[in-house]
N, C-alpha and C positions, 0 to 999 in steps of 0.2 A: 504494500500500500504506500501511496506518494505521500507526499504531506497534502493535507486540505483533504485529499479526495476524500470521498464519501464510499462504503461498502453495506453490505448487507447480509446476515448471515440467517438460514433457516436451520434451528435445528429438531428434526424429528426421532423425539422421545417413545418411550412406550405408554407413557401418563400424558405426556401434554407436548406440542409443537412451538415452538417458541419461534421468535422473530428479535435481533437486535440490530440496530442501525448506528453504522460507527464512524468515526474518524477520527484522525490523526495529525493533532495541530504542529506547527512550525519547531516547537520550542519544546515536545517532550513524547516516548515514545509510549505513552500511555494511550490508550485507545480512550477517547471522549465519545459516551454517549448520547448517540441525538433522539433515538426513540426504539420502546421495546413492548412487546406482545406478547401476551401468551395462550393458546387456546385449548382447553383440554379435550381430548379426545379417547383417549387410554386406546390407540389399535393394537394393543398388545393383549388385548382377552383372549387365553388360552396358549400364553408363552409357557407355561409349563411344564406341555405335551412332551411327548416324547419326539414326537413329529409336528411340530408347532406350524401352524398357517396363518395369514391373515384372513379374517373374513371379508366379505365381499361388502359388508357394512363398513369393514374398518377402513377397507381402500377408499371407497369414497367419502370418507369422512374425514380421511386425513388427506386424499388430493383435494378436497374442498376449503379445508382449513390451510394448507400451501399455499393453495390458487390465494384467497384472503391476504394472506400475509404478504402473498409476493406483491400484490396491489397496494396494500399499505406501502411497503418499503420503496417504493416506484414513486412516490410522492417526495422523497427525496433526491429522487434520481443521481442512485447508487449509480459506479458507475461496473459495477459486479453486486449479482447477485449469487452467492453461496449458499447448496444445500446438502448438508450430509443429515445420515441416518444411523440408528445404534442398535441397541440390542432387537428390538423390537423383529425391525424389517433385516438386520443380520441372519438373526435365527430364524427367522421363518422358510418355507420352503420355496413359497412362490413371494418371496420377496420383492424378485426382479418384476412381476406383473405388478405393483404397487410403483417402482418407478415406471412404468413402461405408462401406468395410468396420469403421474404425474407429466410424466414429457408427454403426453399428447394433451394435457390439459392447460399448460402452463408455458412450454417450452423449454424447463426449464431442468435438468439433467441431477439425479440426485445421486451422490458421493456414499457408497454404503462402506462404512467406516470397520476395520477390523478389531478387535478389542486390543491390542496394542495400540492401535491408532488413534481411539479415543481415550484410552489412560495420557497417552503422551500430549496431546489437546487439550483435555485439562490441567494437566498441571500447566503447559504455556499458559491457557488463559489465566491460571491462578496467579501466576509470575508479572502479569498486570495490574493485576488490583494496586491499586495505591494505598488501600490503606494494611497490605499485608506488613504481618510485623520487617524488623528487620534480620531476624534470625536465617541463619542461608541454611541450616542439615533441619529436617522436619520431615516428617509422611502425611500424606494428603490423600485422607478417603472421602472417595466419590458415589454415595449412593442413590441410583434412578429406579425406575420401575422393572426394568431389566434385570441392571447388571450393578455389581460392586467394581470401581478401581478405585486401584491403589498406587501412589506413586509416593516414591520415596526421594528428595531432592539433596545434594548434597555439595555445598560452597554456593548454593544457589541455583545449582543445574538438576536434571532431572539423572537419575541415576538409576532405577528402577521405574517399568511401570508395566502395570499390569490389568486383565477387567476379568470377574468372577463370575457366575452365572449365581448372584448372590442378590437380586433386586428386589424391592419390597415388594412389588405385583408377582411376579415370581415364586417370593415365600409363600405369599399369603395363598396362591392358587395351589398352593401344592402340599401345605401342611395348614391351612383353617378352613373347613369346609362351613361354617354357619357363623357369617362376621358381622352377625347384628348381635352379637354378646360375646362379652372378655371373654379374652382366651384364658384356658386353664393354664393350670401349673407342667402341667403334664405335656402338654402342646408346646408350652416355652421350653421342656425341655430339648423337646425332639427339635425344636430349630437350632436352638443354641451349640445340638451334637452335631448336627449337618453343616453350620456355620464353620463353626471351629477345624470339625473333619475337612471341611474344601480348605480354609485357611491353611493349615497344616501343611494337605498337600500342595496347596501352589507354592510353598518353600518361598513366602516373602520378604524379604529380611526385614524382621520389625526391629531387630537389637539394632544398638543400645534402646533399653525401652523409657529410657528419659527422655527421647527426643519429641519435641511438641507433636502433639496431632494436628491438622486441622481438616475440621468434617465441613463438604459442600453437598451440596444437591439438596434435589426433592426431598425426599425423606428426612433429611437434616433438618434443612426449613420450616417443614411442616410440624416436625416435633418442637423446636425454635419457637415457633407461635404456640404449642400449646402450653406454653412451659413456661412463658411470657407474664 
């Protein structure tokens, strides 16, 4: 990105499709936000399969909520508009007919992100924030409807990263089958084992286990405001 110019970025979640509109003034490499969106759609009902698809509700309801946002962001006249996709439309089978519905809808080509690819994308955009502390070794988990990442960053750079098939839509479809009342004790155990058991085996280097955490995403957020 030039300085001045204006971008646009789409990102399609398995809870919700976001829109942020960005630039990058003269005097600092911080990305200034000029305007941001979000629509919830969840097309990720039934990521838990074993064989996971989108349904034919979900495609058009998230080429609908794209089509949206790309017209919002056009009001700025981005001079790019960027779209990737994550766990949702990764794992599914017919993923590719979800972009294929987009690019005849929109024109506009969707970037299906590998789970490497979006651990290492969040942590850059973390590496943004301005108001991150100034600590440079820390680990930074990323929890969406999907997936868990984890990126471990170290003198400031990203040193580790990684994404878990660990997202809260994920858990919930697959260990609470009646989520209009708290879950037992019993229930938390069995997530907390499958939790820990994937952690384990992704071999993530959490030591030293003094080093700061910092938790982003959905799931963060949400508990963020309950907690509030």
């Amino acid at each position: 990105m030039s300085n001045n110019e204006t971008v646009a970025a789409i990102d399609v979640g398995s809870n919700s499709i976001k829109l942020l509109v960005g630039s990058r003034g003269s005097s600092t490499r911080v990305i200034q936000t000029e305007f941001t969106e979000t629509l919830e759609t969840r097309i990720s009902s039934g990521i838990s399969r074993k064989l996971p698809s989108l349904t034919e509700d979900a495609i058009q309801a998230g080429t609908d909520a794209i089509a949206e946002l790309a017209h919002l962001a056009r009001v700025y006249s981005p001079v790019d508009i960027q779209i990737v996709a994550t766990s949702a439309v990764r794992d599914a089978l017919n993923g590719h007919d979800f972009v294929e519905s987009v690019l005849d809808a929109t024109g506009l080509k969707i970037r299906i992100l590998s789970g490497t690819e979006e651990a290492t994308l969040i942590g850059k955009g973390l590496r943004c924030d301005p108001e991150l502390p100034s600590t440079s070794k820390f680990i930074q988990m990323d929890i969406g409807g999907g997936s868990l990442e984890l990126i471990r960053f170290s003198q400031g750079q990203i040193e580790n990263a990684i994404s878990l098939q660990l997202g809260a839509v994920r858990l919930t479809e697959r260990f609470i089958e009646n989520r209009d009342t708290p879950v037992g004790s019993d229930i938390e155990a069995l997530i907390q084992s499958h939790v820990v058991s994937e952690l384990v085996k992704s071999e993530f280097p959490f030591a030293p286990y003094e080093d700061p955490l910092i938790a982003t995403g959905g799931a963060f957020s949400v508990t963020r405001a309950v907690l509030a």
